[in-house]
C-alpha positions in Angstrom: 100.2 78.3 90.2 100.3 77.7 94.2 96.6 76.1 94.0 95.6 78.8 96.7 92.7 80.3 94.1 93.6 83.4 95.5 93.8 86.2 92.4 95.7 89.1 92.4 95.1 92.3 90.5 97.7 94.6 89.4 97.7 97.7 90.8 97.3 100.4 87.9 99.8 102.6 89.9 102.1 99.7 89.0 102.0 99.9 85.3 105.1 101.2 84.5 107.4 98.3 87.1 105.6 95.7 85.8 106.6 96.8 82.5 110.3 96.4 83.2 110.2 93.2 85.1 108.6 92.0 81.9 111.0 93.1 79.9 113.7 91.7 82.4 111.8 88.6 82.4 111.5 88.2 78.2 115.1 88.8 78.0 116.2 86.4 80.7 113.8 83.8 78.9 115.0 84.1 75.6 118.8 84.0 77.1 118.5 80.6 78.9 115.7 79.3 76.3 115.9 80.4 72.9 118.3 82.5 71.9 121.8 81.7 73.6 123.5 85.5 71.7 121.4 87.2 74.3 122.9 89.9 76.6 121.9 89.1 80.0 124.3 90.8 82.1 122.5 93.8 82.8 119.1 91.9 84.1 120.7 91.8 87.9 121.5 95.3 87.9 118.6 96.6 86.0 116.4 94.2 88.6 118.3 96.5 92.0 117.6 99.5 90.5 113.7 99.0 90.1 114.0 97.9 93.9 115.4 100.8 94.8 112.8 103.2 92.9 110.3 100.9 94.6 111.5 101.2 98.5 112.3 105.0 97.6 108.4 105.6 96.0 106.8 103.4 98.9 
């Protein structure tokens, strides 16, 4: 996407985070893109509290 060639590799570890920001990420795209009925209002809160498991973990 940035043209850098550079490839990144998820980190197994990581599995179950990357799990929910998909999630997040599927919901906010069917919100603004397909499906206008969508509930979206949880997304920013949902989106603090997998930082703050991640800063506690690291």
């Amino acid at each position: 996407m940035t043209g850098t060639n550079k490839t990144y590799n998820p980190i197994p570890e990581n599995h179950k985070i990357y799990k929910e920001l998909y999630n997040l990420y599927k919901q906010l795209h069917d919100g603004f893109g397909i499906n206008n009925n969508v509930n979206i209002f949880n997304v920013m809160k949902d989106l603090l509290n997998i930082r703050d498991t991640v800063r506690r973990i690291s």
